[in-house]
C-alpha positions as CSV (number, residue, x, y, z in Angstrom):
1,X,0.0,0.0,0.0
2,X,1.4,3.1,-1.4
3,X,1.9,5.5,1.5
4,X,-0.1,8.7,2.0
5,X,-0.3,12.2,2.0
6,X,0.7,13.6,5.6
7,X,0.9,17.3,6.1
8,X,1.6,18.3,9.6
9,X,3.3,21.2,11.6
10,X,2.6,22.6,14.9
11,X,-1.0,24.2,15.1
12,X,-2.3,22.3,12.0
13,X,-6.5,21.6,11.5
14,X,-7.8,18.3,10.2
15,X,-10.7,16.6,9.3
16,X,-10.0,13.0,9.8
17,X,-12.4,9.7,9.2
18,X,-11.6,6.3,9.3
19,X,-14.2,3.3,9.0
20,X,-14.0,-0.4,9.9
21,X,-12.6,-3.3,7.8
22,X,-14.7,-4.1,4.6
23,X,-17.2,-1.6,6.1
24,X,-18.0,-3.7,9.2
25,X,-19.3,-2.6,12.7
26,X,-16.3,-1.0,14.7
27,X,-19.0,0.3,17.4
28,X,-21.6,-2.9,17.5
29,X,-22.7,-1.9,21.4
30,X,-22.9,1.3,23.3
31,X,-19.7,-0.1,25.5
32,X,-18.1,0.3,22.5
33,X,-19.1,3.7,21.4
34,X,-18.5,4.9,25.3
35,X,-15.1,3.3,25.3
36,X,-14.0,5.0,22.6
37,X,-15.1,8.5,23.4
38,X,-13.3,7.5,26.8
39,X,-9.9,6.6,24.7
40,X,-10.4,9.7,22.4
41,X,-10.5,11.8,25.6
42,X,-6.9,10.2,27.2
43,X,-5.0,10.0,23.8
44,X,-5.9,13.8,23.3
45,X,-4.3,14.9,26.2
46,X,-1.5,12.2,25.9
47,X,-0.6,13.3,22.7
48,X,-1.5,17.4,23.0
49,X,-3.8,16.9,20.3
50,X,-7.4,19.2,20.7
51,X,-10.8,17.6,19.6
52,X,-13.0,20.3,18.7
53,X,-15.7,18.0,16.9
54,X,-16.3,14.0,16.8
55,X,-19.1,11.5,15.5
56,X,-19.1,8.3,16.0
57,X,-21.4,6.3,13.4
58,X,-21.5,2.0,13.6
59,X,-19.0,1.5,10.9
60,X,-17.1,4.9,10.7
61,X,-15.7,7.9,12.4
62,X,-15.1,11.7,12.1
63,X,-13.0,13.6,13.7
64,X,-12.4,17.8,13.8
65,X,-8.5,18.3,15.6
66,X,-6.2,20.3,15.8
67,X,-2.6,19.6,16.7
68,X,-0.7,22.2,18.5
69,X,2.4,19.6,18.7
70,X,2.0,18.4,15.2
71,X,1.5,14.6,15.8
72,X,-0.9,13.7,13.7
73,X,0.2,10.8,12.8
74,X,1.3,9.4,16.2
75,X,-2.4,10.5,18.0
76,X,-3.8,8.6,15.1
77,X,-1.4,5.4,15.4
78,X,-2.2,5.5,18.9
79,X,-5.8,6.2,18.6
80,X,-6.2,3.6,16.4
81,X,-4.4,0.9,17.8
82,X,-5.3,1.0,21.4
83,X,-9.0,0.7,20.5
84,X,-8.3,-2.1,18.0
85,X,-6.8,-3.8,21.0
86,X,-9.2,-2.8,23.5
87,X,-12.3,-4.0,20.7
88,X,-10.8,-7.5,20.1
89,X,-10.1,-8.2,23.7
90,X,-13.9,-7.0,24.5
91,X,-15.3,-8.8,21.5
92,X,-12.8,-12.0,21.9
93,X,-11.4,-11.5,18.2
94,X,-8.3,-10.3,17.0
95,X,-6.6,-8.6,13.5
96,X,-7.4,-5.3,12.1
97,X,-10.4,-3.7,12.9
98,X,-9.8,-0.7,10.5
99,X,-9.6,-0.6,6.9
100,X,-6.3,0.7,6.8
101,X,-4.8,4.4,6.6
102,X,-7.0,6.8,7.9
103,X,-8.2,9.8,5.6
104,X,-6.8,13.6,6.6
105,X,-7.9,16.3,5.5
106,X,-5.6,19.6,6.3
107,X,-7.9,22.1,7.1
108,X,-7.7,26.0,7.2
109,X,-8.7,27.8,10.6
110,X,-11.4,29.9,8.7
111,X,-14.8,29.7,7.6
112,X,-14.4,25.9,6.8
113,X,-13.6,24.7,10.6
114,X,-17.5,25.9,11.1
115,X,-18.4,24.0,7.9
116,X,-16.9,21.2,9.3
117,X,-18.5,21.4,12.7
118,X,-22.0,21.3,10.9
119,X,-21.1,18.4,8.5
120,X,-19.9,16.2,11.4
121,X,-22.8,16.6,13.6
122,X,-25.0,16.5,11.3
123,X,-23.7,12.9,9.8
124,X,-26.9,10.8,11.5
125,X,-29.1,13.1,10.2
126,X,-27.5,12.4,6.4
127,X,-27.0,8.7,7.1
128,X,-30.8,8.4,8.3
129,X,-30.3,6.9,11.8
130,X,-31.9,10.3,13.0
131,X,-34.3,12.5,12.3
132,X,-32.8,15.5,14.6
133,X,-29.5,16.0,15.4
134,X,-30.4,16.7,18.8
135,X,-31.4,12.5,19.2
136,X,-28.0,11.4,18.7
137,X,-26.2,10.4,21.8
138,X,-22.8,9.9,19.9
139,X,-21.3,12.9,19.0
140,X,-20.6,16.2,20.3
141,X,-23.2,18.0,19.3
142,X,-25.0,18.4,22.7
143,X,-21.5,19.2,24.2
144,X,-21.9,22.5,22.4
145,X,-25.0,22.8,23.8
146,X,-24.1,22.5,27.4
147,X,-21.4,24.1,29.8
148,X,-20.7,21.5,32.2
149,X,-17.5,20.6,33.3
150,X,-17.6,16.7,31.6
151,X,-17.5,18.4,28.1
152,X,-14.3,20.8,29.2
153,X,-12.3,18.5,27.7
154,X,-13.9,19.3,24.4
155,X,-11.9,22.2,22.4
156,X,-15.2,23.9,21.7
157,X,-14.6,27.6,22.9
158,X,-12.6,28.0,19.8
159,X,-15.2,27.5,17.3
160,X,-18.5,28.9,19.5
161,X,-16.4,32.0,19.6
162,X,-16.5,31.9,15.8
163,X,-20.2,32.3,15.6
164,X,-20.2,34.8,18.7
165,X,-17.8,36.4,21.3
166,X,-20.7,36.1,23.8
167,X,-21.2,33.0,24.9
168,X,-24.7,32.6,26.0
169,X,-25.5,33.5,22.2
170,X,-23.2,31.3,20.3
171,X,-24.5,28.3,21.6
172,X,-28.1,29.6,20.0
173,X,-26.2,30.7,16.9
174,X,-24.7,27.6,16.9
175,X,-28.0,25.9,17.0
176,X,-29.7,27.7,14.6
177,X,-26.8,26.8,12.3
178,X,-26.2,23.6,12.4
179,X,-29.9,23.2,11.7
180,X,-29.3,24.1,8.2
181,X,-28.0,21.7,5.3
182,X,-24.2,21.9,4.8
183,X,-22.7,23.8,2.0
184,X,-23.3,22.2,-1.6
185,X,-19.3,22.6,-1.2
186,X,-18.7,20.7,1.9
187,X,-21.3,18.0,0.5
188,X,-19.2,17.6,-2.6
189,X,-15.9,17.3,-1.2
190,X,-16.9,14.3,1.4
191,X,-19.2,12.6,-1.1
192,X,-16.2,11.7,-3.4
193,X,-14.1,8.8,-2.8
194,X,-10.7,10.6,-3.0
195,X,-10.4,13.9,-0.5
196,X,-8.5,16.5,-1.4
197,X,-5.0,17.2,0.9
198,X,-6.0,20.4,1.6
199,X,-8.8,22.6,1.7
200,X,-8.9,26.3,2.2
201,X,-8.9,29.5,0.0
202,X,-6.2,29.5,-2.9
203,X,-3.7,31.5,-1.0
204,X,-3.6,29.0,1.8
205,X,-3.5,26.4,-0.5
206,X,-0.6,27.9,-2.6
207,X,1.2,28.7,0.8
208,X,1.3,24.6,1.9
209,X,2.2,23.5,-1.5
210,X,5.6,26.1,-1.4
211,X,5.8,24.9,1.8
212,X,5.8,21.1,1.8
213,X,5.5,20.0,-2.1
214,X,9.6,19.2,-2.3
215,X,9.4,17.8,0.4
216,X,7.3,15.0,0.0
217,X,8.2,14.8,-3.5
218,X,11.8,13.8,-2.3
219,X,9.9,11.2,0.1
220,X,8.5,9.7,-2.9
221,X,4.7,9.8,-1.9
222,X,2.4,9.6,-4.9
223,X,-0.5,11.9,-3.2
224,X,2.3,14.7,-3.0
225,X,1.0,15.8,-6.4
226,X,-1.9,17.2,-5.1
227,X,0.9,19.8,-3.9
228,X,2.1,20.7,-7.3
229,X,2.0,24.3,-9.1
230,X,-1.0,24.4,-11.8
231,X,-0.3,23.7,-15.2
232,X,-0.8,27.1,-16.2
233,X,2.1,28.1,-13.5
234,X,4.4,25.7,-15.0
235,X,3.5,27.1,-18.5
236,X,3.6,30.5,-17.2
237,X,7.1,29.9,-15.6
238,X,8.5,28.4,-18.6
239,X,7.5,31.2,-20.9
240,X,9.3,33.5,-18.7
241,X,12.2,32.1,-18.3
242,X,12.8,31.5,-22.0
243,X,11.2,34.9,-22.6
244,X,8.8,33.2,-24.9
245,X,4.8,33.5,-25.6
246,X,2.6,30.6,-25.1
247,X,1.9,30.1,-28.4
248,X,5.3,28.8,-29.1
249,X,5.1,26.3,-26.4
250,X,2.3,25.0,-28.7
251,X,4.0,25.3,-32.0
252,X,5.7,22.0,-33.4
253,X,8.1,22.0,-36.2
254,X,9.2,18.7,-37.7
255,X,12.7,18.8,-37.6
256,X,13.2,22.1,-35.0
257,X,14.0,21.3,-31.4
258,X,11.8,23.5,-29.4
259,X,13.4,22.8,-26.0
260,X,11.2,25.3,-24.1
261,X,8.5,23.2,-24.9
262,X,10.1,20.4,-23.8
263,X,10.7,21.1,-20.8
264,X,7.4,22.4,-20.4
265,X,6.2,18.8,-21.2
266,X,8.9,17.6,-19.1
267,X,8.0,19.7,-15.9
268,X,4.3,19.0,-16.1
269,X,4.9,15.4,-16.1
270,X,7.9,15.0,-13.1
271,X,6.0,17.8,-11.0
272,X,2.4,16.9,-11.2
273,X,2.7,13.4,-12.7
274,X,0.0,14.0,-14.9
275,X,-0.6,11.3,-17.2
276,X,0.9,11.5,-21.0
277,X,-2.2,11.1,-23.0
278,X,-3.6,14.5,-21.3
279,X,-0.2,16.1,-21.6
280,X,0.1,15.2,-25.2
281,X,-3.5,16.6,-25.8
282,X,-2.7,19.6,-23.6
283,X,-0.2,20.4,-26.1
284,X,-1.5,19.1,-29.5
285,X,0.1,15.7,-30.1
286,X,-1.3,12.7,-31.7
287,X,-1.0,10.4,-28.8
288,X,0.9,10.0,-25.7
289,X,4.0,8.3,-27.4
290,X,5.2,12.2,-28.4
291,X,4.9,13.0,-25.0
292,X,7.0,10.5,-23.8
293,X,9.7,11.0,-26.7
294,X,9.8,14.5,-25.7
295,X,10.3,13.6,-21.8
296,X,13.1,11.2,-22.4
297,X,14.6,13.9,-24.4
298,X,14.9,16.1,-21.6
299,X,15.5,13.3,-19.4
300,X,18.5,12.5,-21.8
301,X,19.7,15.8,-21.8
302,X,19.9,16.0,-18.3
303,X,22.3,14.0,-17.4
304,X,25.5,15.8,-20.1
305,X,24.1,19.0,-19.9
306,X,24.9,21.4,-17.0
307,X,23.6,24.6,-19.0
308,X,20.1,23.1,-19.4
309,X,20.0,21.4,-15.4
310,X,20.7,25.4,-14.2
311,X,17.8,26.3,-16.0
312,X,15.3,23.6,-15.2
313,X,16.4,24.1,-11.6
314,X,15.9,28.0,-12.2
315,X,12.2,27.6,-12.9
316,X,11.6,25.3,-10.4
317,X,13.2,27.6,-7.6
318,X,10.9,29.8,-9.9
319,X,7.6,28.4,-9.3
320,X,8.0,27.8,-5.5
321,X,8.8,31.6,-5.1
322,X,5.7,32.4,-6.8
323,X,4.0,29.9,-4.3
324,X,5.5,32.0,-1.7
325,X,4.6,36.1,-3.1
326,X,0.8,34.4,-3.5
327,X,0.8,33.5,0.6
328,X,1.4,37.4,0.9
């Protein structure tokens, strides 16, 4: 199994879910849904990690954190595996209980942590176990609507002070909003099978791709592509470093080596990994087999000549910068 994308750093939001093995029961009692709340609660503080949303369905979970140590990864591993031990010793079984990896979402601390908040309460409701959020016991939900001192543990202040700095009325405002439907957006981004890595507005986007796109690439993970530039970037770039136009990235000469176009070709493909048929359609060819002729060229290249490494590496310094001018 091909590893996936992680993005952490200290103070980091995420929207996690994880379900059970071939989409089996991993909460089959109430013991079991309590026991995990109860684990969810010590491995938080264990690992510094802050829960500011969970809902706990029969065969899945979701989870709203954020991780002012930037352990991911280890809350999760330990999350994870403690219950999986806990469940098979409680249920007399034993092997995985999960599916596998759990699904992260890195999350801006903007309008979307409130999205979130709403989507993961209001699960039930979508699922049809409920028909008002306010009957499910297995969430926390009704820790928003409460002050006592069991639900302190919950990082709730946060996001009620979102809504409203007076507390009294952001627990109404929260109600009143989670009673509406969740953002055609938000809908669309959990109903497909493969999450995004990241999701904010553009400049926070841009500002995590400079930021950890190398990086993984160098770590060889194959979801790191979600952190590449844009085509049009890479285009863009290229153009301006060979202080050409577009439309001579597009031209083809039989005979005449148009290297910027190459290594237009060339940087779309080793940066994004996008596949050759859309390349070679991106840029007019026949079929992929140009596209690959043309890689190899470059690829070829490479390895004799200095002149054109310096100026591959150029734009690639090139395109991060811009990465980083967008953040600000």
């Amino acid at each position: 199994m091909s590893r996936p994308l992680r993005i952490e750093f200290p103070g980091a939001w995420y929207h996690v879910m994880n379900r059970g093995r071939r989409r089996e029961d991993i909460f089959p009692t109430p013991v079991d849904f309590r026991a995990f709340v109860e684990l969810l609660k010590e491995s938080a503080e264990h690992w510094q990690v802050r829960i500011s949303a969970y809902c706990l369905l029969s065969n899945h979970y979701h989870l709203l954190i954020q991780t002012p140590a930037g352990k991911l990864s280890r809350f999760m591993r330990h999350l994870n595996g403690v219950y999986t031990q806990r469940y098979n010793r409680a249920h007399d079984c034993d092997g995985p209980l999960f599916r596998g990896r759990y699904k992260a979402i890195l999350v801006e601390e903007d309008r979307y942590l409130l999205e979130l908040v709403r989507y993961i309460h209001r699960n039930p409701l979508k699922a049809g176990i409920v028909e008002d959020i306010d009957q499910y016991a297995w969430s926390s939900h009704h820790d928003y609507l409460t002050d006592t001192t069991e639900a302190s543990w919950l990082h709730k202040d946060f996001v009620l002070a979102m809504l409203s700095k007076d507390a009294r009325h952001s627990r109404k405002t929260y109600q009143h909003f989670v009673a509406q439907k969740e953002s055609e957006e938000i809908a669309g981004i959990f109903d497909k099978k493969k999450w995004p890595a990241i999701l904010g507005s553009e400049s926070f986007v841009d500002q995590i791709k400079a930021r950890f796109f190398t990086d993984k690439q160098h770590q060889q993970v194959p979801d790191a592509a979600q952190l590449a530039p844009e085509v049009d970037r890479i285009i863009d770039a290229v153009c301006q470093h060979y202080d050409t136009e577009q439309s001579q990235l597009m031209r083809s000469v039989r005979g005449v080596t148009n290297e910027p176009r190459n290594v237009a070709i060339y940087l779309i493909r080793v940066l994004r990994r996008d596949g050759l048929l859309s390349i070679g359609a991106l840029f007019g060819m026949g079929g992929y087999s140009s596209a690959s002729s043309a890689i190899e060229r470059i690829r070829h290249q490479l390895t004799t000549d200095q002149e054109l490494q310096w100026r591959i590496n150029t734009i690639r310094v090139q395109l991060a910068a811009n990465k980083s001018q967008t953040k600000t």
